[in-house]
C-alpha distance (Angstrom), angle and dihedral (degrees) to the residues before:
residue distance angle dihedral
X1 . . .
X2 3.87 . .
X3 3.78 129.1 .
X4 3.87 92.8 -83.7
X5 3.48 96.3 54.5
X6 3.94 91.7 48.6
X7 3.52 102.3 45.7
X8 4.37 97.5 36.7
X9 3.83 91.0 74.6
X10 4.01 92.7 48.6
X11 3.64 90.9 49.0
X12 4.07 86.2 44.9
X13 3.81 90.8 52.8
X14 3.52 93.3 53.1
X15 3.69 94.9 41.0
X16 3.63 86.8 58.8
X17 3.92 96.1 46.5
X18 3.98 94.0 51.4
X19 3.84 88.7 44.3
X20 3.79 91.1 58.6
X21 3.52 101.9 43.5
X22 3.86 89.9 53.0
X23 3.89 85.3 43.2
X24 4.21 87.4 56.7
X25 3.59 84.7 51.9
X26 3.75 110.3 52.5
X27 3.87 102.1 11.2
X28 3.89 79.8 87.7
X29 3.42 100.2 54.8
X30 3.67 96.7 37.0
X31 4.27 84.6 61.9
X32 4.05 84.4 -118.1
X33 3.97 93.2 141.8
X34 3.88 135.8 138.1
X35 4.53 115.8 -109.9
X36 3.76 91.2 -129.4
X37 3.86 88.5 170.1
X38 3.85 89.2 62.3
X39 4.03 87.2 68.3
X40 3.32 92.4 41.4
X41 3.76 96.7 -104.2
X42 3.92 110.1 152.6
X43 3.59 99.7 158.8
X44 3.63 101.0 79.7
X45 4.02 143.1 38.6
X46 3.76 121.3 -105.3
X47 4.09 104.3 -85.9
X48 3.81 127.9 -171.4
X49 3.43 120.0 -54.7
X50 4.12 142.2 -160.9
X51 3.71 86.8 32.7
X52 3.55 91.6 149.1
X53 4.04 86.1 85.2
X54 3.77 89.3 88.4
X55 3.29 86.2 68.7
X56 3.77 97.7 71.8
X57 3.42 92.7 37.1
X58 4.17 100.5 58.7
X59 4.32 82.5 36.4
X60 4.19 88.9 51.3
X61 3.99 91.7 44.3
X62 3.86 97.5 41.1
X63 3.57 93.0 43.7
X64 3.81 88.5 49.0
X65 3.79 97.0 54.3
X66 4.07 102.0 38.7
X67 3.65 107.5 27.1
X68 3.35 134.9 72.0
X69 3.70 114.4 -116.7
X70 3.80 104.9 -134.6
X71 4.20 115.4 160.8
X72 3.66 90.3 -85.8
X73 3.34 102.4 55.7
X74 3.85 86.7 41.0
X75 3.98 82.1 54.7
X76 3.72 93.5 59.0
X77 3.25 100.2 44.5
X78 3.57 101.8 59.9
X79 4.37 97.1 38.3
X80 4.20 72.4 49.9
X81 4.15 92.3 54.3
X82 3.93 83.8 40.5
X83 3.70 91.5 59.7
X84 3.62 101.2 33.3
X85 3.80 83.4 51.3
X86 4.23 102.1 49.8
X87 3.54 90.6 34.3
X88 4.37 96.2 55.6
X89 4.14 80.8 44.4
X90 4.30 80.4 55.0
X91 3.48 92.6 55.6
X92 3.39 88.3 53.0
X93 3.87 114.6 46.4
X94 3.71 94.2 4.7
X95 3.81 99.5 -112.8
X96 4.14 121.1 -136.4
X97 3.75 113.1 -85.4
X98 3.47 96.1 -127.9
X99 3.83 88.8 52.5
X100 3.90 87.0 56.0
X101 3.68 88.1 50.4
X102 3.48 99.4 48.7
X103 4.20 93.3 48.1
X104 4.27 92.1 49.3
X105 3.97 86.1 50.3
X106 3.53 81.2 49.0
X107 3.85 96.3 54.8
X108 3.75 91.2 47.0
X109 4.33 84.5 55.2
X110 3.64 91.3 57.0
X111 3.31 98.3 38.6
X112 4.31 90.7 55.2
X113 3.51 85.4 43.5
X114 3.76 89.6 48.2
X115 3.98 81.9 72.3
X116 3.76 98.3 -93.9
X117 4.01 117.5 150.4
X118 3.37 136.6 -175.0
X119 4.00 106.5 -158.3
X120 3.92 92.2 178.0
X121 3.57 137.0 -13.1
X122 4.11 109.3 -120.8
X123 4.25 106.6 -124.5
X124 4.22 106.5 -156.8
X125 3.45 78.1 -158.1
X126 3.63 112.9 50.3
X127 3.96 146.1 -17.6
X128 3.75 111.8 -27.1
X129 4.35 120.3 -101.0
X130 3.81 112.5 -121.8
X131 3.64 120.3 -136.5
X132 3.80 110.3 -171.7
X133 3.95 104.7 65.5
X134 3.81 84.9 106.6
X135 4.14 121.0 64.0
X136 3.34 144.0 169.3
X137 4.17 142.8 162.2
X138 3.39 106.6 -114.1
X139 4.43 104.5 -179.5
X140 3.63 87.5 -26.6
X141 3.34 96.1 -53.7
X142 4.11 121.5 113.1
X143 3.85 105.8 -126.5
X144 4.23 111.9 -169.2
X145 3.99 96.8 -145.3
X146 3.82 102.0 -152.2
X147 3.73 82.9 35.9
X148 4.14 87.7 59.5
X149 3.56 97.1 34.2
X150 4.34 90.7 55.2
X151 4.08 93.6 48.3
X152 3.54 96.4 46.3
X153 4.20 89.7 47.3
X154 3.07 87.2 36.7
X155 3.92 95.5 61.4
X156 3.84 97.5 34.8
X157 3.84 83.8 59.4
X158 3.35 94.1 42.4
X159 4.14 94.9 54.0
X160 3.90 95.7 43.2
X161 4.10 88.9 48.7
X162 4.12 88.9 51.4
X163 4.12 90.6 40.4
X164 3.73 85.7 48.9
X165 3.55 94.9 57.0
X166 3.81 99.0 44.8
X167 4.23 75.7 84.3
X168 3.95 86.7 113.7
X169 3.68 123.1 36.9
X170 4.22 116.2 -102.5
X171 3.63 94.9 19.7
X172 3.82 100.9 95.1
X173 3.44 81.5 46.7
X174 3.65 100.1 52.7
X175 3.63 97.3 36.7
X176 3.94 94.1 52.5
X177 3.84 87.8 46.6
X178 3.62 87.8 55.2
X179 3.85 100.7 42.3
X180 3.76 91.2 46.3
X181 3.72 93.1 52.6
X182 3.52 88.3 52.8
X183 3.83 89.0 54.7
X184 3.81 88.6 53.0
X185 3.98 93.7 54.3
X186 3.22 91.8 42.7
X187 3.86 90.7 52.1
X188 3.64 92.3 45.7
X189 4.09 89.8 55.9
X190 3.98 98.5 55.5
X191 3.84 96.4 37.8
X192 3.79 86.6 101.6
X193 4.15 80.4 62.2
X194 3.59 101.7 46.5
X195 3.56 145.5 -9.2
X196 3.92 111.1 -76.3
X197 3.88 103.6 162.3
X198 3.52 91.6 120.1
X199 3.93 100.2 57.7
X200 3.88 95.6 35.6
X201 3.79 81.6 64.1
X202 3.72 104.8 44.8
X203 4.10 98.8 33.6
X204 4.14 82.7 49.5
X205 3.78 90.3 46.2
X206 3.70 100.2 51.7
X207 3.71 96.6 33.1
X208 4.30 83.2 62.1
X209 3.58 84.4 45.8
X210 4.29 101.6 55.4
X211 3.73 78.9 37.5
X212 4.02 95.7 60.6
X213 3.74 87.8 32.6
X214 3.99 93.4 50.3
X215 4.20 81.7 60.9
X216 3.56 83.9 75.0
X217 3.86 112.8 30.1
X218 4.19 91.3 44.6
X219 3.78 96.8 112.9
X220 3.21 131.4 -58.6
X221 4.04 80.8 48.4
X222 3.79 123.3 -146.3
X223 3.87 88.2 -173.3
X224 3.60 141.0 24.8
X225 3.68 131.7 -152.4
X226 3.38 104.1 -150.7
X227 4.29 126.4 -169.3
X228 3.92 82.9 -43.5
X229 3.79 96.7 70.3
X230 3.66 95.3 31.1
X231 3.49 99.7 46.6
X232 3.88 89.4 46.9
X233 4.29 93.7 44.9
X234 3.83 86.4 53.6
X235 3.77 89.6 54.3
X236 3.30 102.1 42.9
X237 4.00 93.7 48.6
X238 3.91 85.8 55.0
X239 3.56 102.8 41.6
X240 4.24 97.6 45.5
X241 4.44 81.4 43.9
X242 4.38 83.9 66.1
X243 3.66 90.7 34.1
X244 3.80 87.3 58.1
X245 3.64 97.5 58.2
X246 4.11 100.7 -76.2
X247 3.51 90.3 -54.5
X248 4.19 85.5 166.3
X249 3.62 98.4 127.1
X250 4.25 91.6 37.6
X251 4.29 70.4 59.4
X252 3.01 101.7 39.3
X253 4.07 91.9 58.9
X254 3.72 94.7 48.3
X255 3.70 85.9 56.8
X256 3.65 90.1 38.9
X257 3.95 100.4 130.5
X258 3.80 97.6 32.7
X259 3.89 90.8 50.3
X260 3.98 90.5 46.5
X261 3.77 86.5 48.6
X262 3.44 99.8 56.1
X263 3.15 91.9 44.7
X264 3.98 92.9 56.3
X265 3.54 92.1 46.3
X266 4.07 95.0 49.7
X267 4.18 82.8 49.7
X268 3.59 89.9 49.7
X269 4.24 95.3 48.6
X270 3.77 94.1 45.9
X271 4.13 86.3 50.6
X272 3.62 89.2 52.8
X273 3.73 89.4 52.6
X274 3.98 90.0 -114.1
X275 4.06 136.0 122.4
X276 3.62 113.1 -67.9
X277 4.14 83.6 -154.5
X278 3.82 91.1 49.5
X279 3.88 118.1 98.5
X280 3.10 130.7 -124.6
X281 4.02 141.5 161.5
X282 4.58 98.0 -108.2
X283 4.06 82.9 103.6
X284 3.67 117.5 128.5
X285 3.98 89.2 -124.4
X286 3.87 90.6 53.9
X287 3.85 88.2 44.9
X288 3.55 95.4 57.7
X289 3.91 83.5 59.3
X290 3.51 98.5 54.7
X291 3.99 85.1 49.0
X292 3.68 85.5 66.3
X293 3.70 100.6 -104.1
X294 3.95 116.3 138.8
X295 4.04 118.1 -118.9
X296 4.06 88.3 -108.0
X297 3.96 92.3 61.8
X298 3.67 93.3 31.5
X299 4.17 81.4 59.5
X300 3.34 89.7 44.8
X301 3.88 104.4 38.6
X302 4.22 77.1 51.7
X303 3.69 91.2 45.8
X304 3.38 94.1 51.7
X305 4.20 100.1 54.6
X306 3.72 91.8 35.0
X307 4.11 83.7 62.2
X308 3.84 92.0 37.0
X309 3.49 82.4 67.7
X310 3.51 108.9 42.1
X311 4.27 87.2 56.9
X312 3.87 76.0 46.4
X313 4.20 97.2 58.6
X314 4.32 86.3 36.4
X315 3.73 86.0 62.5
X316 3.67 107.1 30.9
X317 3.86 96.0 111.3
X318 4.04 90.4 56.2
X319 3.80 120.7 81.0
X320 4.18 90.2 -121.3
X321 4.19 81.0 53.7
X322 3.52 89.9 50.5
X323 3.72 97.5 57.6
X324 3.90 90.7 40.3
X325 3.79 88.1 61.3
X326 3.93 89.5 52.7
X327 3.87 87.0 50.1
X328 3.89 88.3 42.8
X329 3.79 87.9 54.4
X330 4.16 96.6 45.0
X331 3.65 82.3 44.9
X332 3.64 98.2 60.3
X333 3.82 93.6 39.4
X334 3.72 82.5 60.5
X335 3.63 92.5 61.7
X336 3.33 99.2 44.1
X337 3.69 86.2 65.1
X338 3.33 99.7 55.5
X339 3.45 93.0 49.1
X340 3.56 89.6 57.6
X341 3.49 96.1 45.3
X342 3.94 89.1 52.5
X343 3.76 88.9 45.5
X344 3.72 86.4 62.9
X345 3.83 105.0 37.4
């Protein structure tokens, strides 16, 4: 690491920690508060809301001053600004679904047409898939069409499975701090392969800045970060996974659990012949609530697996990796169970 990459996620951290503060201190009087009423939530005054904008603001200033702004980059950071902007006007006026929708498939367009590529997705388990049998000139430019049709999936899924968890305050937060630091080790162990300046920068910057955020949102919250820090987490954890190399499925396991339980839950609305994109409270977070557990060791508890399987997707290639993954996957068919069973009792 050079002197950039060790001093960008300090000045990130703090970035994030002087943004709240003067957040706490005029979100008020700017009206920019959470409806805690609307959930049900009588416990508790209205407190700052749509925090999550910070977000892109220390990523847009840190990636400004120590990375080099090449056409991808420039890509991302405008289908970011796009997100970060629709999804603050969401927490405002609660935008359609579809609309939503349509503006993250959006994001993914620009960002292929940014330049982005996925050659081949990497499989821990197996050979790797290959994504550019099928071309085509598209304005000049060559577009790979499984390539385009896997990152812009990819990062729809990727933004609904972080939105989805921001069910209980600090666990976005923690989660994204966890799966981005994960990106950064993992970044730091194949840059003897290839070049991965770029993503040790931005994975350390916005794991510092969930980290100084998470000092605020870990239960009880002083701020909230709304669709706009969601939305923009989720994107950023999908986009720096294909800037990595096509780490998707490396992804993919460190967001084992919250992918497979979004997935349940969008199974389980379409069988009760409701929205997938409508929310409800079936997640495994809200779950562990109704079990009895408090939102501290429900963060934790969440914390804790989320992490398992990051160390599990570091070591996957190893034979001790290997059998984690198997435990991993027993693990999580565990708690599937119970969440059955406590969907039924």
């Amino acid at each position: 690491m050079n002197l950039h990459q060790l001093v960008a996620p300090i000045v990130s951290f703090f970035l994030t920690l002087g943004g709240v503060w003067l957040m706490l201190r005029f979100f008020p009087k700017w009206k920019l508060l959470d409806r805690p009423h609307e959930y049900g939530i009588t416990d508790r005054k209205p407190i700052p809301y749509s925090g999550g904008v910070i977000f892109f603001l220390v990523f847009l200033i840190s990636t400004l001053a120590f990375v080099d702004i090449t056409r991808p980059i420039a890509g991302v950071i405008f289908a970011a600004f796009l997100i970060t902007l629709v999804s603050f006007l969401d927490d405002r006026i609660r935008l359609s679904p579809i609309l939503r929708l349509g503006v993250q498939i959006l994001a993914g367009v620009i960002v292929v047409f940014s330049g982005v590529k996925l050659q081949l997705i990497n499989n821990p388990l197996g050979a790797p898939i290959f994504l550019d049998s099928i071309k085509f000139d598209f304005f000049g430019q060559q577009i790979w069409l499984l390539s385009a049709l896997a990152i812009i999936g990819w990062l729809v899924i990727m933004m609904n499975v972080m939105n989805w968890l921001d069910g209980i305050p600090g666990l976005a937060s923690g989660i994204s701090t966890i799966a981005q630091f994960s990106l950064f080790v993992l970044s730091l162990q194949q840059f003897h392969l290839v070049d991965q300046s770029a993503l040790i920068t931005l994975s350390s910057v916005l794991a510092a800045s969930t980290l100084a955020f998470l000092i605020f949102d870990f239960h009880p919250p002083k701020i909230l970060m709304g669709d706009t820090g969601s939305m923009f987490l989720g994107f950023m954890l999908g986009v720096l996974s294909i800037l990595s190399g096509g780490k998707l499925a490396t992804a993919l396991l460190i967001m084992g659990f919250p992918v497979f339980d979004a997935i349940w839950v969008t199974i389980r609305r379409v069988l009760r012949g409701t929205s997938p994109l409508k929310g409800d409270h079936s997640h495994f977070h809200h779950r562990l609530l109704k079990v009895g557990l408090s939102e501290r060791k429900a963060l934790i508890f969440n914390y804790l697996l989320c992490a398992a399987f990051a160390a599990i997707a570091l070591t996957i290639h190893t034979p001790l990796g290997k059998f984690a993954a198997l435990i991993g996957l027993l693990v999580t068919m565990g708690l599937v169970g119970i969440g059955i069973m406590v969907k039924r009792k």
